[in-house]
C-alpha positions as CSV (number, residue, x, y, z in Angstrom):
1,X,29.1,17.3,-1.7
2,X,25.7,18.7,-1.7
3,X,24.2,19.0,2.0
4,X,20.6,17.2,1.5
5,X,17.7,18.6,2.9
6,X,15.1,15.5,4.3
7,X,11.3,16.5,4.9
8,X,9.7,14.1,7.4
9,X,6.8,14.0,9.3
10,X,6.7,16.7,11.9
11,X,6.5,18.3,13.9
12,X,10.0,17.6,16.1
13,X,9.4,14.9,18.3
14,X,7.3,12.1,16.2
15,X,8.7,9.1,15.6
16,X,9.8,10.0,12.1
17,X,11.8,13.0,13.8
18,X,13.4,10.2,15.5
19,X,14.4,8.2,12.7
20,X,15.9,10.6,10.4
21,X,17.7,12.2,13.4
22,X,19.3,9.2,13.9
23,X,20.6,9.1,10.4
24,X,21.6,12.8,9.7
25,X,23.9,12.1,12.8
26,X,25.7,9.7,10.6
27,X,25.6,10.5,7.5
28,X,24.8,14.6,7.6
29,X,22.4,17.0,6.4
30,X,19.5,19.3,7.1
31,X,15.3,18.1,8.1
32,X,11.9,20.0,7.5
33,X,8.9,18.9,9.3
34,X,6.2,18.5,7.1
35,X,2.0,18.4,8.2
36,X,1.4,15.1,6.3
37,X,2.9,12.6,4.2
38,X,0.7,14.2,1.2
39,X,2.8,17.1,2.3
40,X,6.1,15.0,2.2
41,X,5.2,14.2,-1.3
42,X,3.9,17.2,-2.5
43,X,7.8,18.9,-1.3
44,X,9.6,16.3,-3.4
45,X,8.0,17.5,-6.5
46,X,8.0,20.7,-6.0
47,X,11.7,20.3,-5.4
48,X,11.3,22.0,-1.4
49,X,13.2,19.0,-0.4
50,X,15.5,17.1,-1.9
51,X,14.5,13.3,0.0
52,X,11.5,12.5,2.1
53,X,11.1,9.7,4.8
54,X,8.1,8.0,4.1
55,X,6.5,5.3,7.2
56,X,5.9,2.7,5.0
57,X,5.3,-0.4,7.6
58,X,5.3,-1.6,10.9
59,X,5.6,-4.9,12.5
60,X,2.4,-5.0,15.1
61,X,0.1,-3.1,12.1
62,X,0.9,-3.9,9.0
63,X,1.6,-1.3,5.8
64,X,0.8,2.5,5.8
65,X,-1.8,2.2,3.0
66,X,-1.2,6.3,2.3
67,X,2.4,6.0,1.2
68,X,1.6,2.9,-0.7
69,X,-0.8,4.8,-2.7
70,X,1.4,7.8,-2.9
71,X,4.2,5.9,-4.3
72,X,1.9,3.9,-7.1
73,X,0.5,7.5,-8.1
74,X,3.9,9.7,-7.8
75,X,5.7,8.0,-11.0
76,X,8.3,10.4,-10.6
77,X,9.4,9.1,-7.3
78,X,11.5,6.6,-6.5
79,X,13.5,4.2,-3.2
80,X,17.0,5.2,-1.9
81,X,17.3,3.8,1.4
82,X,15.7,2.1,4.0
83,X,15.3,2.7,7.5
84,X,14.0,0.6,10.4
85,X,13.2,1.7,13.9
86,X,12.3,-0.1,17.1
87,X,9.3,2.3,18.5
88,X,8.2,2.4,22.5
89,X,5.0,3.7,23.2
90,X,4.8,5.5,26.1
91,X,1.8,7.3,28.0
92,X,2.7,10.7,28.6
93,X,0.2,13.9,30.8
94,X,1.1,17.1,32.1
95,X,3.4,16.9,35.4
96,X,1.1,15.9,38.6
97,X,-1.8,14.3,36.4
98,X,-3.3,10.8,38.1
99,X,-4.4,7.9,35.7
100,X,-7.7,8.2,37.3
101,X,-8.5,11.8,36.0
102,X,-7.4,10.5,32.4
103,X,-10.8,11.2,30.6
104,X,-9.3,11.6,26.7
105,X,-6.3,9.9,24.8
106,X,-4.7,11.5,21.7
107,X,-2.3,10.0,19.1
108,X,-2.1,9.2,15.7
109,X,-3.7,6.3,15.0
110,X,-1.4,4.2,14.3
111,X,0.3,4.7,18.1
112,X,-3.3,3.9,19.4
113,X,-3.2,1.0,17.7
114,X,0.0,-0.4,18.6
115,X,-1.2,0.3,22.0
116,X,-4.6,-0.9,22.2
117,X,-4.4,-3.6,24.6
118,X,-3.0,-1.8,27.3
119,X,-5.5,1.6,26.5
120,X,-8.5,-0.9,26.6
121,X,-7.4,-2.8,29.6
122,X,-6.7,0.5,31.5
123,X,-8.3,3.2,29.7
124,X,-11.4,1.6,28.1
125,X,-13.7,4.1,29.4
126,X,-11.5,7.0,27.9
127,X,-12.4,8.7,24.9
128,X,-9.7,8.1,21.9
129,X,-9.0,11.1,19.8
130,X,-6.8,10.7,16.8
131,X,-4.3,13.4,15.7
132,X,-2.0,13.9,12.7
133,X,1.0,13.0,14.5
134,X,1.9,11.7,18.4
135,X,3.9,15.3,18.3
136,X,0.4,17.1,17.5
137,X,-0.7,14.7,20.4
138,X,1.2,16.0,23.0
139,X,0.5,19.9,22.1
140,X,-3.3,18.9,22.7
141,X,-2.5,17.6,26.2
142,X,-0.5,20.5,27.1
143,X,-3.9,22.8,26.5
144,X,-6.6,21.0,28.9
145,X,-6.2,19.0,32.2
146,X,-7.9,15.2,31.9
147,X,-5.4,14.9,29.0
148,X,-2.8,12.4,27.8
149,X,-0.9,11.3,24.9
150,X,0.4,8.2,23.0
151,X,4.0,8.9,21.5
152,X,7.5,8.5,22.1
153,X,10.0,9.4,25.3
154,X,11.7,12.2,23.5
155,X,8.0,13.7,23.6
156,X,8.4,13.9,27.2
157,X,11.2,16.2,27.3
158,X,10.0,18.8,24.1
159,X,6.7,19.2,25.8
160,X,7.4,18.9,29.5
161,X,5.2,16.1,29.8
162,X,5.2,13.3,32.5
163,X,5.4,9.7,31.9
164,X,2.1,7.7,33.2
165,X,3.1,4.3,31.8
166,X,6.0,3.2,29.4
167,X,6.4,0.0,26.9
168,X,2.9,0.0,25.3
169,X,3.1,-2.4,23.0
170,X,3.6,-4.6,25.9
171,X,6.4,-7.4,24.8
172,X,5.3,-7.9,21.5
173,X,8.5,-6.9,19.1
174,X,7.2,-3.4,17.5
175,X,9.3,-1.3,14.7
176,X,8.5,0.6,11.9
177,X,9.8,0.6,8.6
178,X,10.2,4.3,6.6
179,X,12.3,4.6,3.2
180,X,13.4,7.5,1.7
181,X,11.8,8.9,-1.6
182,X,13.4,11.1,-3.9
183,X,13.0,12.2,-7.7
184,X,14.2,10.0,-10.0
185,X,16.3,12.2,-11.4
186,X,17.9,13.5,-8.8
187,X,21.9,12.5,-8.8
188,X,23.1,10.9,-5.4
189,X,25.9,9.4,-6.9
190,X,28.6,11.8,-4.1
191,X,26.5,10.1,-1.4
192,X,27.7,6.5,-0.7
193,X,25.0,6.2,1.6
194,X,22.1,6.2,-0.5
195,X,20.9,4.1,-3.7
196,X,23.0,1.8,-5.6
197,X,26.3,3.7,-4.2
198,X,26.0,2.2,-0.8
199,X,28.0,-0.6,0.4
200,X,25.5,-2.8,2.3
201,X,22.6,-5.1,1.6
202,X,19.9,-4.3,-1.2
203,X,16.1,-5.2,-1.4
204,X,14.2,-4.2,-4.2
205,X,10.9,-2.8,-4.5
206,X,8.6,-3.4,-7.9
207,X,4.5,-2.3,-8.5
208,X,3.1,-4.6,-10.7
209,X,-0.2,-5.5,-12.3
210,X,-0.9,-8.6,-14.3
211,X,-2.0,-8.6,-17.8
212,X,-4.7,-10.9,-17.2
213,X,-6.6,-11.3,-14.1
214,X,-7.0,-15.1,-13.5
215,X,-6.7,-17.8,-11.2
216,X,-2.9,-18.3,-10.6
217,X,-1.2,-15.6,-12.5
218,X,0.2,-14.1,-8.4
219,X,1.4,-17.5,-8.2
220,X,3.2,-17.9,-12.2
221,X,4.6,-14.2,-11.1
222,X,6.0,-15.1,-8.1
223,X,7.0,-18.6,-9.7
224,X,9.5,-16.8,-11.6
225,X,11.4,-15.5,-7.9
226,X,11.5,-18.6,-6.7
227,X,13.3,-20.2,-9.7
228,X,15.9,-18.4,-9.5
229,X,15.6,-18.5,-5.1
230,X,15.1,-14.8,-5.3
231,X,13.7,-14.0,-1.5
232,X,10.4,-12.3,-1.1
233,X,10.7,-9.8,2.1
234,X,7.0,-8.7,1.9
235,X,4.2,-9.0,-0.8
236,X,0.6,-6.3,-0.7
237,X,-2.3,-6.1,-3.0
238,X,-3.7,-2.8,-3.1
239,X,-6.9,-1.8,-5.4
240,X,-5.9,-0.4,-8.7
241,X,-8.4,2.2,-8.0
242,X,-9.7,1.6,-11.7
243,X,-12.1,-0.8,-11.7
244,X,-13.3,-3.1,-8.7
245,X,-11.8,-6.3,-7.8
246,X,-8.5,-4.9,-9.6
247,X,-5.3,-5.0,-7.7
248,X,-1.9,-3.8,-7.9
249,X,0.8,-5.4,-6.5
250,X,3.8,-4.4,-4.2
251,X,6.6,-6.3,-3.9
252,X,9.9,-6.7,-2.0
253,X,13.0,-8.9,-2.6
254,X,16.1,-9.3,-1.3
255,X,19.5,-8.1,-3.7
256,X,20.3,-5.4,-6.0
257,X,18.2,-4.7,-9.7
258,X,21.6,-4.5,-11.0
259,X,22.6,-8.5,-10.4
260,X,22.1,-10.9,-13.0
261,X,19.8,-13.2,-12.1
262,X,17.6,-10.5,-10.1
263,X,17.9,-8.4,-13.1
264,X,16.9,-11.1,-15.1
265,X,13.6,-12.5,-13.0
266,X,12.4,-8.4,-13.1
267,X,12.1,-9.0,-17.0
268,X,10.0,-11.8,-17.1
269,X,7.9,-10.4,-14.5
270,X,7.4,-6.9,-16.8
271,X,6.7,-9.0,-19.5
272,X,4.3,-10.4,-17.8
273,X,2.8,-7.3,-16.7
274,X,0.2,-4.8,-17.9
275,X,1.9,-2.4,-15.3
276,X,5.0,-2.8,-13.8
277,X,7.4,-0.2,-12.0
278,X,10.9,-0.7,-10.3
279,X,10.5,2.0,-7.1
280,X,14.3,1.2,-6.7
281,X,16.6,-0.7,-5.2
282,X,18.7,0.4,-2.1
283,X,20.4,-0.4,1.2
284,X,19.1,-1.5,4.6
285,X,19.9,0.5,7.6
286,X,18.5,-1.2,11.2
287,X,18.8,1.5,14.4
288,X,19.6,-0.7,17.2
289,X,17.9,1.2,19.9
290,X,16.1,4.4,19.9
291,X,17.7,8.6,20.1
């Protein structure tokens, strides 16, 4: 069995890093770190890696709009697994820094904003500074005292760093959901763990656009789900990027393309449809606590 190389977004110590960690330890293989998740892309085509961990959600902040995007314009791409992981945000300085000398915050943006209450309550007079990644982050707090970082514990001990405050996101349930992307003509069917050859519970992911836009046509699409009780995990409307006030939309169900009555609601829907795309369907995995 091939040993599968997994680009993610780097460097070691983001969030990402955690999550495919966590699965490599199961399931094997070698990781990349990658700049961006343009850059994740970009590797899958060229073929530099063979899957790449995408963030595609989180629970406190909705959808990463980027890897939507990427995955409506990437045709060749498509879903093999998914991967869910509770995130703590912690504060993090160099060793013997006080809150009080805490002039300027760096993170990625979407740590900031899973953090905001707590930064404006205790840091509002701080200066947010956004960075590619939390691991990027903490490198710019090790260059400059007045510094800290938004990102996870295992930041801490790659970059020395101190913890000022852990826990964030306060109590508020927080997790983020990635999904590895891969050709669509790549062959996993060794790997039990990924696509259609798993043993576990399936959702499936579709991009569709109607062939008339008019009132009630979401609501005839998702009509045809619901007779047949398919469950909707998550539905998003992005703009086509064609014409204004022209949406695509992303959908996610519950069970496997390959069932029956799934199988048969996904026809009705295409026919429906002056776009539509199956991004794959494949199984769930949920990390109980984070690496």
């Amino acid at each position: 069995m091939k040993n599968l190389k997994y680009g993610y977004l780097g460097p070691p110590g983001t969030f990402s890093e955690q999550a495919i960690a966590n699965y490599c330890q199961n399931y094997g293989g070698e990781v990349k770190p990658l700049n961006s998740i343009r850059d994740i892309v970009t590797a899958l085509i060229k073929g530099k890696v063979d899957l790449g961990l995408l963030p595609l959600e989180n629970s406190l902040e909705g959808s990463v709009n980027l890897s939507l995007d990427l995955l409506y314009q990437t045709s060749e791409l498509q879903l093999y697994r998914e991967i869910v992981l509770p995130i703590a945000q912690y504060l993090l300085a160099k060793p013997g820094t006080k809150p009080i000398e805490i002039k300027e915050i760096y993170s990625h943006p979407q740590a900031v904003a899973q953090s905001g209450d707590y930064l404006n309550k205790h840091y509002g007079t701080a200066k947010i500074i956004y960075t590619d990644s939390t691991a990027a982050a903490a490198k710019k707090v090790m260059t400059a005292d007045g510094r800290a970082a938004v990102g996870s514990i295992r930041l801490a001990d790659i970059y020395n760093l101190e913890i000022i405050a852990a826990n964030l996101q306060g109590d508020l349930p927080n997790a983020t959901r990635f999904v590895l992307a891969a050709r669509q003509e790549n062959d996993f069917t060794a790997n039990t763990h990924l696509g259609t050859q798993a043993v576990s519970e399936f959702k499936t992911s579709i991009i569709c656009a109607p062939k008339v836009n008019r009132a009630g046509i979401l609501y005839e699409i998702l009509g045809k789900f619901a007779a047949l009780n398919i469950d909707l995990s998550r539905i998003e409307s992005r703009p086509s990027r064609q014409r204004l006030g022209e949406y695509i939309f992303y959908i996610d169900l519950k069970g496997n393309s390959q069932e029956q009555k799934l199988s048969s609601a996904l026809t009705e829907v295409k026919n429906m449809s002056a776009y539509f795309r199956c991004l794959g369907s494949y199984p769930l995995t949920v990390i109980k606590n984070e690496t």
